[in-house]
C-alpha positions as CSV (number, residue, x, y, z in Angstrom):
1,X,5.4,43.3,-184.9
2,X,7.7,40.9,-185.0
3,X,9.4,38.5,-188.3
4,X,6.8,35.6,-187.2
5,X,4.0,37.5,-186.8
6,X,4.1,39.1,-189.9
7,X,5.0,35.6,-191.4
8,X,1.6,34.3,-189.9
9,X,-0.5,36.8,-190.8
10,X,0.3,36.8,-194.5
11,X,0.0,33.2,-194.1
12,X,-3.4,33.6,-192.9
13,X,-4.2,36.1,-195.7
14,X,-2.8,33.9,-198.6
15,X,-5.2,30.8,-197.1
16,X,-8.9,32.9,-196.8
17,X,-8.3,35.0,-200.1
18,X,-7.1,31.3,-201.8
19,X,-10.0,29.8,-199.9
20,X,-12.3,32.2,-201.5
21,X,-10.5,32.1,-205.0
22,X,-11.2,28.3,-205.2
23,X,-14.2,28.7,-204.2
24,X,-15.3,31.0,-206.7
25,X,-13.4,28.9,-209.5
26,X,-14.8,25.2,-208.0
27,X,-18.3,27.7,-209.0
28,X,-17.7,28.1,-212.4
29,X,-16.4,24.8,-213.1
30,X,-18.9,22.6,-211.4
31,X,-22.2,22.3,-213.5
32,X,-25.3,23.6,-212.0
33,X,-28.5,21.4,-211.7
34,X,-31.3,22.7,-213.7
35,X,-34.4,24.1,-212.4
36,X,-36.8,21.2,-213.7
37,X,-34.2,18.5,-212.7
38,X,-34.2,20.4,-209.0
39,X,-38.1,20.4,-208.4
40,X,-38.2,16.6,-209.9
41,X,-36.3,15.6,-207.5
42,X,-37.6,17.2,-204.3
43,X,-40.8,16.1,-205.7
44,X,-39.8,12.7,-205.2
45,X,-38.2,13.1,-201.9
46,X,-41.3,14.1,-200.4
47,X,-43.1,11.0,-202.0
48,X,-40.7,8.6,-200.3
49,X,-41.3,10.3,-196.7
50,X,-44.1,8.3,-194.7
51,X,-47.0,10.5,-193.9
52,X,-49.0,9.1,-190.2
């Protein structure tokens, strides 16, 4: 292979493993909804939606 092959590919590599390292950090940091909070409010989603 050549210099800018190898160049690209471990470009490549450094992006979808970083991708999937931020990914996995964004994860932990971000807080998850609760359960209760989660069901309230798909419960009042499908409230607002016009039945015919």
């Amino acid at each position: 292979m050549n210099p800018a092959a190898i160049i690209m590919m471990i470009v490549t590599i450094l992006l979808v493993w970083g991708g999937l390292v931020a990914s996995m950090v964004m994860l932990r940091i971000l807080p998850t909804p609760d359960s209760d909070e989660e069901h309230e409010t798909l419960s009042s989603q499908k409230a607002e939606v016009p039945t015919r």
